[in-house]
C-alpha positions in Angstrom: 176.2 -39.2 209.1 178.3 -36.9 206.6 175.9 -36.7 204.4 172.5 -36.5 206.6 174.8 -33.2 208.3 175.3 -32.2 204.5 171.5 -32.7 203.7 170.1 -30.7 206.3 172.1 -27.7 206.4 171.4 -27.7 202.5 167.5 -27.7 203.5 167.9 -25.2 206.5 169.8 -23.1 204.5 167.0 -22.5 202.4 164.3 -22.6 204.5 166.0 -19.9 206.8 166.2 -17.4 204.0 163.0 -17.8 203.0 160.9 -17.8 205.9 162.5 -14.7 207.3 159.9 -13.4 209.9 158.8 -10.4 211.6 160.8 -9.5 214.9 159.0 -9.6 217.8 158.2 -6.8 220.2 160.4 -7.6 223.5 158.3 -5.5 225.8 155.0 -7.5 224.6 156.6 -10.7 224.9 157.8 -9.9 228.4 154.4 -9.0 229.4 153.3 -12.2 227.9 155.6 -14.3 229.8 154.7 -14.2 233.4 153.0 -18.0 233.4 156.2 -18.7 231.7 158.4 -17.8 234.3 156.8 -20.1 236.9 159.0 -23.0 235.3 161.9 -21.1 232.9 162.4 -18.8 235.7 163.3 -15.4 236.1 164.2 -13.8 233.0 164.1 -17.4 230.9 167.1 -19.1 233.5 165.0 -21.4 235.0 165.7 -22.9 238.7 164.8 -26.9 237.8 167.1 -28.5 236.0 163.9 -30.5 234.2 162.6 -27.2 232.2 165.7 -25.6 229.7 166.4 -21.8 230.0 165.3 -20.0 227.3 167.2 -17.1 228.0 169.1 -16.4 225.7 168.2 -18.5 223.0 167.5 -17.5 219.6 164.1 -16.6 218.6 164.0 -18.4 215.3 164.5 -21.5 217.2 162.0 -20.4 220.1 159.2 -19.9 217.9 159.8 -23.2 215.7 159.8 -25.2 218.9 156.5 -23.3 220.3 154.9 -24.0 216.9 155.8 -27.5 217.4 154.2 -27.5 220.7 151.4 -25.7 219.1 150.8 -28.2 216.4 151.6 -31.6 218.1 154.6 -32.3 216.2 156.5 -32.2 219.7 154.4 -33.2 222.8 154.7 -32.5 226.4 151.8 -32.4 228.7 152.7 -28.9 230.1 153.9 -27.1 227.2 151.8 -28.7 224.4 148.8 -27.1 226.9 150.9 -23.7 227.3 151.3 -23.1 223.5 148.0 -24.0 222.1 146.2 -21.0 222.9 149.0 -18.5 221.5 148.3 -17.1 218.3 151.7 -16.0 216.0 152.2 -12.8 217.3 152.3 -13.9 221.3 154.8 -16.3 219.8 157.0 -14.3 217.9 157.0 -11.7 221.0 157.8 -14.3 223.6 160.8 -15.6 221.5 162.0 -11.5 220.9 161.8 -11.7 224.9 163.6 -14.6 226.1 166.1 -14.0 223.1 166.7 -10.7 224.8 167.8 -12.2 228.1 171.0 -13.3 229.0 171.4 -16.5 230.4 172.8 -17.8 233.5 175.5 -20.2 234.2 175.7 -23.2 236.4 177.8 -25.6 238.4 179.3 -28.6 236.4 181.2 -31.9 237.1 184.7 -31.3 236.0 185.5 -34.5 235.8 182.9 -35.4 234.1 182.7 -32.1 231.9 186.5 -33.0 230.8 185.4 -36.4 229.5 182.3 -35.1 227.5 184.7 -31.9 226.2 186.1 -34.7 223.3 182.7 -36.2 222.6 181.8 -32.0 221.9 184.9 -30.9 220.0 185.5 -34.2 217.9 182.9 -36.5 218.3 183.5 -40.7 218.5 184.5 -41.3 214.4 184.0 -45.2 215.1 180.8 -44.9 215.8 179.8 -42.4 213.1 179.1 -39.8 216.2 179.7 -36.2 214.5 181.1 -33.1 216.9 178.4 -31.9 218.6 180.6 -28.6 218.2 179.9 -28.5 214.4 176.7 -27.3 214.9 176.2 -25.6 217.9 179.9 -24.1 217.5 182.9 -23.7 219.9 181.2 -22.2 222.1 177.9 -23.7 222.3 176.4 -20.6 221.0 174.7 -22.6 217.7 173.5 -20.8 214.4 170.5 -18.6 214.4 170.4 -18.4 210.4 170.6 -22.3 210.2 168.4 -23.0 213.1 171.0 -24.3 215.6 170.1 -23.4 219.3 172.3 -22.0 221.5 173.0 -25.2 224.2 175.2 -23.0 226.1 175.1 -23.8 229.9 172.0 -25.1 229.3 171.2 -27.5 232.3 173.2 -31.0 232.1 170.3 -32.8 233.2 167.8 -31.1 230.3 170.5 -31.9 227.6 170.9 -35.4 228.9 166.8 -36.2 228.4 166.7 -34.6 224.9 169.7 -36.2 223.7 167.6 -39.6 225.3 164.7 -38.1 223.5 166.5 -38.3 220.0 167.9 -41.6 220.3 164.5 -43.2 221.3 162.8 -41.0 218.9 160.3 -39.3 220.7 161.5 -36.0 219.7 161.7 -35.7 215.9 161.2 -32.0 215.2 165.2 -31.8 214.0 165.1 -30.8 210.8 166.8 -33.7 208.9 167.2 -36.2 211.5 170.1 -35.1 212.2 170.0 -35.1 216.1 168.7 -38.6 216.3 171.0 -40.0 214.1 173.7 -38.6 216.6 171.9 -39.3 219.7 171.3 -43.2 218.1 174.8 -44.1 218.9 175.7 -42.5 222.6 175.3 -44.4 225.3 174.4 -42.6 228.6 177.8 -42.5 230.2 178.8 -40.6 226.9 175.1 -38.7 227.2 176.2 -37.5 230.7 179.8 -36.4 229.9 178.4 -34.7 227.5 175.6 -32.8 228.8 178.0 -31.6 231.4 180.2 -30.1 229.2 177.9 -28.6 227.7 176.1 -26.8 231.0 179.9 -25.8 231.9 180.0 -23.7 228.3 179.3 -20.0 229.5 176.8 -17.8 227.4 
């Protein structure tokens, strides 16, 4: 697991500095984003737990995922739909937007939250299950130049079915592998912990 982690932030590293991109215009993108809103919500935070808030998340990691979306590498009925149609520029003005918002917290389980706060700062070593904190940092807040999102209070119950996602590899758009070979070895008790301590990180 060492050296997958190892691997891929070699690769990201050099794929972020040389696919630097144009920013975004925040007032286009918010125009842009009204059939958005219907499931992320107002300003990106949205209401169902199903759909992620995007507010606040970094645009880098915004418009890889939309491109995804765009090119079938990741599939969802609704969004796969949404993002064809949007050519680079809508995309790169939606991330500038959402990126631009600040995102909401939410309730947790703290007792739940408690057990998945070890999982997040030091993973399970027997089970070759790497901090999910190494990544996405102390405070959830990931890396923008290495392509880590910011999971911070992201909903439990979102987290929870992408982590699933990895480990049944359905989703496969992280670069490296590296989030399936972490999700391979969690069980769902250790998936929900988790996932709440991770919605109880504030932004």
């Amino acid at each position: 697991m060492k050296k997958n982690l190892i691997a891929v932030l070699a690769v990201v590293g050099v794929v972020s500095v040389g696919s630097v991109q144009a920013a975004g215009d925040v007032a286009a993108g918010k125009a842009r984003a009204a059939g958005c809103l219907a499931c992320h919500g107002p300003a990106g935070n949205s209401l169902n737990p199903m759909w992620p808030k995007l507010a606040g998340q970094h645009s880098n990691y915004i418009t890889r995922q939309l491109k995804a979306f765009k090119a079938g590498v990741r599939y969802d009925p609704m969004m796969s739909a949404m993002a064809l149609p949007l050519d680079d520029k809508a995309v790169v003005d939606l991330a500038a937007y959402f990126a631009s918002e600040k995102r909401s917290a939410g309730a947790v389980d703290p007792v739940k939250a408690e057990q998945g706060k070890q999982i997040y700062f030091a993973g399970i070593p027997d089970k070759g299950v790497t901090a999910c904190g190494s990544c996405h940092g102390l405070e959830g807040y990931g890396n923008p130049g290495a392509d880590f999102p910011n999971i911070a209070s992201q909903h439990a119950f979102y987290v929870g079915k992408a982590l699933k996602d990895y480990r049944a590899k359905k989703r496969t758009t992280d670069p490296g592998g590296v989030m399936q070979a972490v999700a391979a070895n969690l069980t769902d008790a250790e998936i929900d912990v988790v996932a709440q301590f991770v919605q109880s990180l504030r932004p």
